[in-house]
Structure formats: structure tokens, C-alpha cells
C-alpha positions as CSV (number, residue, x, y, z in Angstrom):
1,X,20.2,25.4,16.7
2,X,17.4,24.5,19.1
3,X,15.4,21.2,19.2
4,X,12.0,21.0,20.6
5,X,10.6,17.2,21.7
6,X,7.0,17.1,20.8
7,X,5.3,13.8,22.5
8,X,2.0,13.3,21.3
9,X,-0.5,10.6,22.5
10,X,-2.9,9.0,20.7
11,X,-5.8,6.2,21.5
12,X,-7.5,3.3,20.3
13,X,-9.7,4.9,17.2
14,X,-8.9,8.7,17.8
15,X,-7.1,10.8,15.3
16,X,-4.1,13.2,16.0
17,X,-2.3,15.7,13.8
18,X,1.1,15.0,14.0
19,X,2.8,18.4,12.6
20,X,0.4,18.2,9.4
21,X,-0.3,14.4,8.7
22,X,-3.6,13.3,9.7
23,X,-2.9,9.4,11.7
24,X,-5.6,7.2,13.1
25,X,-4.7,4.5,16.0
26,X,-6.2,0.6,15.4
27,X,-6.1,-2.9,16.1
28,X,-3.8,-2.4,19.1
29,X,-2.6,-5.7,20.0
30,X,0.6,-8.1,20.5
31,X,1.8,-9.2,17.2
32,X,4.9,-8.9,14.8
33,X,6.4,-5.7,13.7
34,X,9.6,-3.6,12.8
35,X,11.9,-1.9,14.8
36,X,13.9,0.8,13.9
37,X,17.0,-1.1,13.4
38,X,15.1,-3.4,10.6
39,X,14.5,-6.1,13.2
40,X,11.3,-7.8,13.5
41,X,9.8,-8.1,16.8
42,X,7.2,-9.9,18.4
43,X,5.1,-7.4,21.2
44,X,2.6,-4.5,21.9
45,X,1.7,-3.3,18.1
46,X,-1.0,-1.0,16.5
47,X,-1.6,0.0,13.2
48,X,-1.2,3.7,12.1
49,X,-3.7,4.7,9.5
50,X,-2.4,7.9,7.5
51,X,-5.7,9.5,6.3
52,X,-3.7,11.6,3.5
53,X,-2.1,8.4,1.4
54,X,-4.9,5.8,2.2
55,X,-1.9,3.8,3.2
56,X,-1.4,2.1,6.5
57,X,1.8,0.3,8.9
58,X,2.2,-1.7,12.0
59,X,4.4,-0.1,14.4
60,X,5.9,-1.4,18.1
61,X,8.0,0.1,20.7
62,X,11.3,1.0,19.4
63,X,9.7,1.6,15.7
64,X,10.6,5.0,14.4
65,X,8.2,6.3,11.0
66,X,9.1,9.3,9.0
67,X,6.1,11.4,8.1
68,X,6.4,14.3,6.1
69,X,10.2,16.1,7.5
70,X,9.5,14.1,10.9
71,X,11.0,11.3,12.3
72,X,8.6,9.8,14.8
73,X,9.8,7.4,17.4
74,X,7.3,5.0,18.9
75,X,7.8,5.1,23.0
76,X,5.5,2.9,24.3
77,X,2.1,1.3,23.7
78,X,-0.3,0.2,26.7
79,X,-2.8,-2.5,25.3
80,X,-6.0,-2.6,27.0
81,X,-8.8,-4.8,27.0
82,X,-12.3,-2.7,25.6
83,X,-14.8,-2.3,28.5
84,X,-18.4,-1.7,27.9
85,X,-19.7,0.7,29.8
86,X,-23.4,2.8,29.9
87,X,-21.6,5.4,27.5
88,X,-20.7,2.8,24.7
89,X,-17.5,0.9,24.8
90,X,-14.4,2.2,26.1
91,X,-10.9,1.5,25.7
92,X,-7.8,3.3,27.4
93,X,-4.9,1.5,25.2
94,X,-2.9,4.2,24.1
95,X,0.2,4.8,21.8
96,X,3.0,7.4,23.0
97,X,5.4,9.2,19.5
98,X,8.1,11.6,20.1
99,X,9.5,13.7,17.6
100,X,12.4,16.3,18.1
101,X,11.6,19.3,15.9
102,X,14.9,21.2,14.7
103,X,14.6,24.8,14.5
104,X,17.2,26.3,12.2
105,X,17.5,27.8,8.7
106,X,19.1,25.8,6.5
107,X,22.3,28.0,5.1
108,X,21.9,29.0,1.1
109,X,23.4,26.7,-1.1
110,X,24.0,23.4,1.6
111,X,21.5,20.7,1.0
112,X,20.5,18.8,4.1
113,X,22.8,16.1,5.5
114,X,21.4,13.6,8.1
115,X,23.1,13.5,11.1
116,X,23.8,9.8,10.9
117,X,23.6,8.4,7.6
118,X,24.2,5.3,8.5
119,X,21.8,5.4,11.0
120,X,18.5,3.5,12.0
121,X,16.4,2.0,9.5
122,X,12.7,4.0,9.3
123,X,9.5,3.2,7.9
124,X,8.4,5.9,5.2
125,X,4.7,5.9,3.8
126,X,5.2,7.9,1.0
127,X,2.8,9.9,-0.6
128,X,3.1,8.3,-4.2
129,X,1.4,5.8,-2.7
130,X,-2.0,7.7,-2.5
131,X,-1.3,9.0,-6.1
132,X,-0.8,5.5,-6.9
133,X,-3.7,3.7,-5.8
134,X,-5.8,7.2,-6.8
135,X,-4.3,6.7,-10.3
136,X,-5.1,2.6,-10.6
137,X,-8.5,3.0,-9.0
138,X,-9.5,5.5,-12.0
139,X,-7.9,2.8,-14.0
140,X,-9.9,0.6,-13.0
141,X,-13.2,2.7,-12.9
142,X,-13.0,3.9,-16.4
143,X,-12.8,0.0,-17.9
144,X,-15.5,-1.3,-15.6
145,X,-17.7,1.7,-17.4
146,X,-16.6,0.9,-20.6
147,X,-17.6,-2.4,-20.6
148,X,-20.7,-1.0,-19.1
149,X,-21.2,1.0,-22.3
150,X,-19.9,-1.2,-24.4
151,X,-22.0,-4.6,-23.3
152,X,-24.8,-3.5,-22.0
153,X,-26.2,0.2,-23.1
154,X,-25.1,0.1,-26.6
155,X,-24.5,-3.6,-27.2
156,X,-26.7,-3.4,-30.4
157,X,-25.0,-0.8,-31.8
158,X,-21.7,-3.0,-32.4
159,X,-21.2,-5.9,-34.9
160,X,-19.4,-9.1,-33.6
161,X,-15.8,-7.4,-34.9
162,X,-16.3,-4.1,-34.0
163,X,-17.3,-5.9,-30.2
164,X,-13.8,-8.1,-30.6
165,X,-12.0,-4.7,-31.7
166,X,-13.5,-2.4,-28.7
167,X,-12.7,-5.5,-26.2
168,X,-8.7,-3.6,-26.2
169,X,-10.4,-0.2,-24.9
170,X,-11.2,-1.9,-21.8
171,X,-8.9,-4.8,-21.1
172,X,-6.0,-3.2,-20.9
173,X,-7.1,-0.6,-18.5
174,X,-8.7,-3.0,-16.5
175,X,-5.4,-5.6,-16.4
176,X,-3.3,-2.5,-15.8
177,X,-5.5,-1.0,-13.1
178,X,-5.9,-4.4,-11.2
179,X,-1.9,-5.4,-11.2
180,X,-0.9,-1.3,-10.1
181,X,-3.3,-1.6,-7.4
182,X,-2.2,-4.9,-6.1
183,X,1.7,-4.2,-6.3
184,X,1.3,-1.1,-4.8
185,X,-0.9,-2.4,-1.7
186,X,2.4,-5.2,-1.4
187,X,4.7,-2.6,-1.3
188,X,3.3,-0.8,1.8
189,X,3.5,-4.3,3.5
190,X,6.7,-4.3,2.3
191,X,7.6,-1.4,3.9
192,X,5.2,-2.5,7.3
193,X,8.1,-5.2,7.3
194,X,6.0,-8.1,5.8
195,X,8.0,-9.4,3.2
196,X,7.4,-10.1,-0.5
197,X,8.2,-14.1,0.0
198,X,5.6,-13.5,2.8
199,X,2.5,-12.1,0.5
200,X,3.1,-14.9,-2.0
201,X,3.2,-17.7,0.0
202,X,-0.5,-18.3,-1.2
203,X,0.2,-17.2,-4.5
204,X,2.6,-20.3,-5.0
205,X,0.0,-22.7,-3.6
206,X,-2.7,-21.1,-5.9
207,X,-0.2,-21.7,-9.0
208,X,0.1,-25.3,-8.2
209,X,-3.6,-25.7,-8.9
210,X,-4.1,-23.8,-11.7
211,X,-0.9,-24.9,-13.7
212,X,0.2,-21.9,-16.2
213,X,-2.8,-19.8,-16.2
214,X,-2.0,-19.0,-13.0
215,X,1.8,-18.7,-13.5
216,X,1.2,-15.8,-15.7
217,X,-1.2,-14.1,-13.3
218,X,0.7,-13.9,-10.7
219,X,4.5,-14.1,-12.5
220,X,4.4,-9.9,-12.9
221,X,4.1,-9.4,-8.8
222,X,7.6,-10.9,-8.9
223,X,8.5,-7.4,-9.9
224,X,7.7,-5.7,-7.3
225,X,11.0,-6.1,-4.9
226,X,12.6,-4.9,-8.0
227,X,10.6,-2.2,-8.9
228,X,7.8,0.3,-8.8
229,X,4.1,-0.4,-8.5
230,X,4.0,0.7,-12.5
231,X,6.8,-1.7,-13.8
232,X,4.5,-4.7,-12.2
233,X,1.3,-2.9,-13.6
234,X,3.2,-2.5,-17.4
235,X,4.9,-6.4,-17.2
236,X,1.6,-7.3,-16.4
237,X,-0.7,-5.6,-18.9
238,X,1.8,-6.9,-21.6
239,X,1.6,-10.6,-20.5
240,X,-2.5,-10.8,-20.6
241,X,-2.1,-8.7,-24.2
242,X,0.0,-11.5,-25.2
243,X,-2.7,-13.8,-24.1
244,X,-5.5,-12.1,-25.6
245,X,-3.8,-12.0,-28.8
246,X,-3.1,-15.6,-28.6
247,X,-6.8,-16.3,-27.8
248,X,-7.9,-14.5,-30.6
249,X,-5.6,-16.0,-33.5
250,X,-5.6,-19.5,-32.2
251,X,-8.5,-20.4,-29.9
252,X,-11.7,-17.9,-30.7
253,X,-11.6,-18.7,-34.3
254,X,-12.7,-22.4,-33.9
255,X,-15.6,-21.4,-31.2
């Protein structure tokens, strides 16, 4: 077994291929975020874009992020200020990732064991999440043009039930899309260490203002600590059917 360290440097808005996954540098700066070990940290931080999922993490010295097979452990970050020069403006901050790349065959029939399964804790974009968001944006996309249809190109077309009846077609789509998206964007803070108490800290002040309307928007995100992206979008698209059933029976009739 040979191991191979592979130290790759990146600066402030350049891309680098680190062993197949496409990362972008940003917003280097001195802020709050999560060490290997879990621990949150206050220091020299940039944000890692992966161009692949869409999906992005803040990352310090000491942070270690698992693309792909790869474990990449963040080394040291130089913040520095952006000069302006006659070729446009410059910036030399820079962040340093070392990977050690394991060259052996795994034996037939053994399935890989980490070395330290206790070991530290790692940041890990996955790829779902791209699928995810690609999934809920298409969602999202195919009720905003059905209600295009629907309301405005062949609005004359419909009687006053049939428009009630078609108003399912794009509702739940739409409530579906909206709820996936936004549960799955929390999750990747989640996993950039920000946690879910965190998120909804305005959330809570927003329910005090708009009393149980806003209880039921926002009660599906509670979810999302204990589950995927698509429980909170399902929990959610069931609480506004509810709604829109009761809106129907009890309130519409009497407009």
C-alpha cells in the first residue's frame, strides 16, 4: 500500500479540479465555521462552491470535506485584502487542501473499512443534493406553467368548477416544489455546521406575527433534522391540501 499527498491551492474566485469535482473559492474572510472534530470555530474561512451539486460549505483551517472517495483537509487559508490595480482587481488570498490518495486494490469480497471509525467528524456535500434541488426546481417550473396555461392562455376555455377542479394540478406541485427546495437548501447549512435552531430563528419571530397561518407554513421544516428534504416536501404538501380543502368546503362557498 502506497499513499500519495496531493496539496492543491486554490484562490479567491479561481476553480480547481480536485481529483474529479469541480470547486470554486469565495468570500474568504474571518467568520464561523466547522472543524473536523465538529467544533465550531471563529477564524480565516471561505466558502467552497462545488459546481457539480449546485451546493456550497464554509470551511476553516482544521476543516476536513469529503468529496467524492477523498477526504480533503483544509491546511491553511491567507486572507487578503483586494487591490486594484491597472489589470482589474487583484487578490492573493489563497486556500491550501491536502488529500492522501491510497493506491491499492481492494481484495475480492472485503468491503472497505475506515481506518478510524471513530474518527473525525467531515463535511460531505452529497450529490443527492443536486438531484434534489434539480428535481424541486422542475417542480416548481411545471406548476408556474400550469397556472400559466391554465389563467392566462386558456382561461376562457374553463368554467368556474372546472377552474376550482384544475387549481389541484398546480398547487400541489407548486407547495411540494417550494418546501423540497427550501429543506434541502437547510440541510446543506446543516451540514456547513449552521444549525436548524439557527435557520429558524426568524421563522419563530415571523409565526408570532402571523398567528396560525404561519404556524402551518413553516411547522413541516421542523422535519428536516429528522429527515430527508422529501419527508419535509410530502408533510408539507399534505398540510396546505388540508387547507385548501378546508377553504373550499367552509370559506369559498360564502364569497
Amino acid at each position: 500500500m502506497t499513499r500519495d499527498r496531493i496539496t492543491e491551492t486554490i484562490g479567491e474566485n479561481e476553480v480547481a479540479d480536485l481529483l474529479g469535482i469541480s470547486v470554486a473559492a469565495a468570500n474568504f474572510a474571518t467568520g464561523e465555521y466547522t472543524n473536523s472534530l465538529g467544533q465550531t470555530k471563529v477564524g480565516p474561512s471561505v466558502t467552497l462552491v462545488l459546481l457539480d451539486t449546485e451546493s456550497d460549505l464554509t470551511v476553516g483551517e482544521g476543516s476536513a470535506v469529503t468529496l467524492g472517495d477523498d477526504t480533503w483537509h483544509v491546511t491553511k487559508i491567507t486572507v487578503s485584502p483586494t487591490v486594484e490595480s491597472a489589470a482589474g482587481l487583484h487578490s492573493s488570498s489563497r486556500i491550501i487542501l491536502v488529500t492522501d490518495k491510497t493506491k491499492q486494490s481492494q481484495p475480492l469480497g472485503q468491503s472497505g473499512i475506515p481506518a478510524n471509525p471513530s474518527g473525525p467528524h467531515t463535511v460531505n456535500p452529497s450529490s443527492t443534493f443536486g438531484l434534489g434541488l434539480m428535481a424541486y426546481n422542475f417542480s416548481i417550473v411545471i406548476a408556474l406553467s400550469l397556472i400559466g396555461y391554465i389563467y392566462g392562455y386558456a382561461f376562457d376555455e374553463f368554467s368556474e368548477t372546472e377552474l376550482l377542479q384544475a387549481t389541484l394540478f398546480w398547487y400541489l406541485p407548486l407547495v411540494f416544489g417550494i418546501y423540497g427546495r427550501t429543506a434541502t437548501k437547510i440541510k446543506q447549512s446543516m451540514d456547513r455546521g449552521v444549525s436548524l435552531q439557527k435557520q429558524l430563528a426568524t421563522a419563530s419571530l415571523l409565526v408570532r406575527f402571523t398567528g396560525p397561518l404561519g404556524l402551518a407554513f413553516f411547522f413541516p421544516f421542523f422535519f428536516v433534522s429528522k429527515g430527508s428534504a422529501l419527508k419535509v416536501a410530502v408533510v408539507g404538501a399534505v398540510v396546505w391540501l388540508v387547507l385548501l380543502e378546508i377553504f373550499f368546503v367552509g370559506i369559498w362557498p360564502s364569497l
